[in-house]
ZAMARGU-4260 file (C-alpha; in steps of 0.2 Angstrom, whole numbers, plus 5000, padded with zeros to 4 digits):
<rodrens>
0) 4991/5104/5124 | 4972/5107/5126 | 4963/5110/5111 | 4947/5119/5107 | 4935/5120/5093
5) 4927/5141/5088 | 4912/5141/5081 | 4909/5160/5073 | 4888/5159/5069 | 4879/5172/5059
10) 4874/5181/5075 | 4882/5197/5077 | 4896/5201/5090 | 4910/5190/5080 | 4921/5198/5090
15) 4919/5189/5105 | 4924/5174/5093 | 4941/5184/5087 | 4944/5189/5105 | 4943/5172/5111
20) 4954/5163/5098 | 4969/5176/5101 | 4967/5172/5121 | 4967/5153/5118 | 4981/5153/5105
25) 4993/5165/5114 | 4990/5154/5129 | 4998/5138/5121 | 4981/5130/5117 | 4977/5124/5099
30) 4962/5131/5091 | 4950/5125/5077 | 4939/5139/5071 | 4925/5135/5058 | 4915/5150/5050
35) 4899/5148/5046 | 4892/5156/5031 | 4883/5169/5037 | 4898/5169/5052 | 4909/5174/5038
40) 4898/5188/5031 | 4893/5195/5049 | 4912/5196/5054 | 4916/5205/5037 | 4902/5217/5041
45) 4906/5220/5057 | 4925/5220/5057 | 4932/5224/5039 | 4939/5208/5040 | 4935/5195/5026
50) 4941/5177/5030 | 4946/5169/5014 | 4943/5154/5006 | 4962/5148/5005 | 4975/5153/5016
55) 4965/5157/5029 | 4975/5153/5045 | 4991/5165/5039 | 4974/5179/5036 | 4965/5176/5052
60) 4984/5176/5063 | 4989/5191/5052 | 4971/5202/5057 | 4973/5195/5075 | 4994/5202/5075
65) 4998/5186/5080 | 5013/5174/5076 | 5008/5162/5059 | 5019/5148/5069 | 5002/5146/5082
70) 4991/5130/5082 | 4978/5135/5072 | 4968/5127/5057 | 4953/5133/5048 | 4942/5121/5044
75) 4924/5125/5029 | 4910/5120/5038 | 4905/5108/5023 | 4920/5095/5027 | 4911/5083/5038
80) 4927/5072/5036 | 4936/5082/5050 | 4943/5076/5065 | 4931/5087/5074 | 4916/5077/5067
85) 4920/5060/5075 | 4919/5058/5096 | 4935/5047/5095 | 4945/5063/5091 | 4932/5078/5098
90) 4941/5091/5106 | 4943/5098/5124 | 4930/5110/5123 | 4919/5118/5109 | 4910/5139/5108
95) 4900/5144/5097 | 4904/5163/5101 | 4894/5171/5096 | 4878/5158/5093 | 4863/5162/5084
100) 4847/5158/5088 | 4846/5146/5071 | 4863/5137/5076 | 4856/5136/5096 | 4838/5130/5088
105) 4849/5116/5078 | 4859/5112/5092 | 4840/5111/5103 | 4835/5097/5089 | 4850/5085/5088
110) 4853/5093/5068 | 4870/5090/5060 | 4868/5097/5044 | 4885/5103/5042 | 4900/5102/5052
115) 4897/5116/5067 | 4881/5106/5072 | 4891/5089/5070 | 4903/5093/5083 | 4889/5102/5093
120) 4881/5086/5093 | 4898/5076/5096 | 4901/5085/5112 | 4883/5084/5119 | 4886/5066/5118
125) 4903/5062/5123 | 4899/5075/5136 | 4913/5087/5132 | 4911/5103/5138 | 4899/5113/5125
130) 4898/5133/5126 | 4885/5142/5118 | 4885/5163/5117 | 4871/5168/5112 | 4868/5187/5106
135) 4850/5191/5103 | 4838/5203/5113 | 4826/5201/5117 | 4822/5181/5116 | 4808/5175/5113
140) 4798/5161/5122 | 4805/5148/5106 | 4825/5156/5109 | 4822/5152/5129 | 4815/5134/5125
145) 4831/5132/5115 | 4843/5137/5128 | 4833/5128/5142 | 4837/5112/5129 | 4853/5113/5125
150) 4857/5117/5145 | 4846/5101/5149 | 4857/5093/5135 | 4874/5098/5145 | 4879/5113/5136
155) 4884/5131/5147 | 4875/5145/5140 | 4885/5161/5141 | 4877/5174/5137 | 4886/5190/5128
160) 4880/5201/5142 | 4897/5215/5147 | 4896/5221/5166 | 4897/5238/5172 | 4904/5234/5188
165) 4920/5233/5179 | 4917/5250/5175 | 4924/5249/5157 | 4933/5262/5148 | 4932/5256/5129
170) 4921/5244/5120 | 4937/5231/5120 | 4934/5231/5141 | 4916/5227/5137 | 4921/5212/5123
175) 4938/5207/5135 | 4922/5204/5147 | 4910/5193/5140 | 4926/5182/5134 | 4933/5179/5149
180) 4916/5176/5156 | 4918/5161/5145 | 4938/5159/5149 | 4931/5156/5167 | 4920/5143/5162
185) 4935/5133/5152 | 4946/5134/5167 | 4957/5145/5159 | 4967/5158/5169 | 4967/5176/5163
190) 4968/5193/5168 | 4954/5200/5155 | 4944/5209/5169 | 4945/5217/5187 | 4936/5203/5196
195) 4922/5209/5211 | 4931/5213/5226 | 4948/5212/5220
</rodrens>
């Protein structure tokens, strides 16, 4: 069973982040998901959704209607002692979906303060695959330096950018998009999004 680590960052456009756990876990994978503060107050914002403190995974399954058998774990991003923090146990793949400028920045410099840039940092040097989602318009020459780093480092910038050519019909067309944008990068097969030509 493959296993990915989510990263939700303070940027806005959580959602891509809620999207993409529910696609991993009803397509057999294991996920990790690890809030970050200001990840937890965006998503709240934005979604009405609050993760708590304790008994998060039955929450976060329950908000996403999905079994509370799955392979998820929630993990505080203070608790440097997870598995995720050690390149002897990293995972498949991490995302940070979405990825603010601050956490791409950190990622730029090598930082791991807590466990999000840890295993950031894990993945660029076991060279694991590392996705970034960055949502933030417009960027400034500091955000493109950044990605140009983290992309010179090994990550794959995925911008939250929906298409039109899809011609979508509800603002879930537009987030099913931009996270099977990143499903594609993973080499996972889904059916999120009437692909050109098809």
């Amino acid at each position: 069973m493959k296993e990915y680590l989510i990263v939700i960052s303070g940027a806005s456009g959580s959602v891509y982040g809620l999207r993409l756990v529910e696609r991993l876990l009803s397509g057999g994978a294991g996920v990790t998901v690890v809030a970050t503060k200001a990840g937890r107050e965006v998503m709240a914002f934005e979604t009405g959704f609050t993760l708590p403190e304790s008994g998060a995974v039955e929450a976060l399954l329950r908000f996403l209607g999905l079994p509370t058998s799955l392979p998820l774990r929630v993990v505080e991003p203070s608790d440097l002692f997870d598995r995720v923090a050690s390149g002897s146990n990293a995972p498949d793949a991490m995302i940070v979906c979405p990825a603010s400028m601050g956490f791409v920045a950190a990622v730029a410099a090598g930082m791991a303060a807590d466990l999000p840039e840890r295993a950031a940092d894990v993945m660029l040097k076991e060279c694991r695959p590392l996705v970034l989602v960055p949502r933030e318009t417009p960027l400034s020459l500091i955000h493109l330096r950044n990605l140009t780093a983290v992309t010179e480092a090994g990550a794959v910038v995925v911008p939250a950018m929906p298409a039109f050519y899809t011609k979508p019909a509800s603002l879930d067309d537009m987030v099913n998009f931009v996270v099977g944008k990143v499903l594609d990068v993973l080499g996972v097969e889904h059916e999120l999004y009437r692909r050109w030509g098809a």
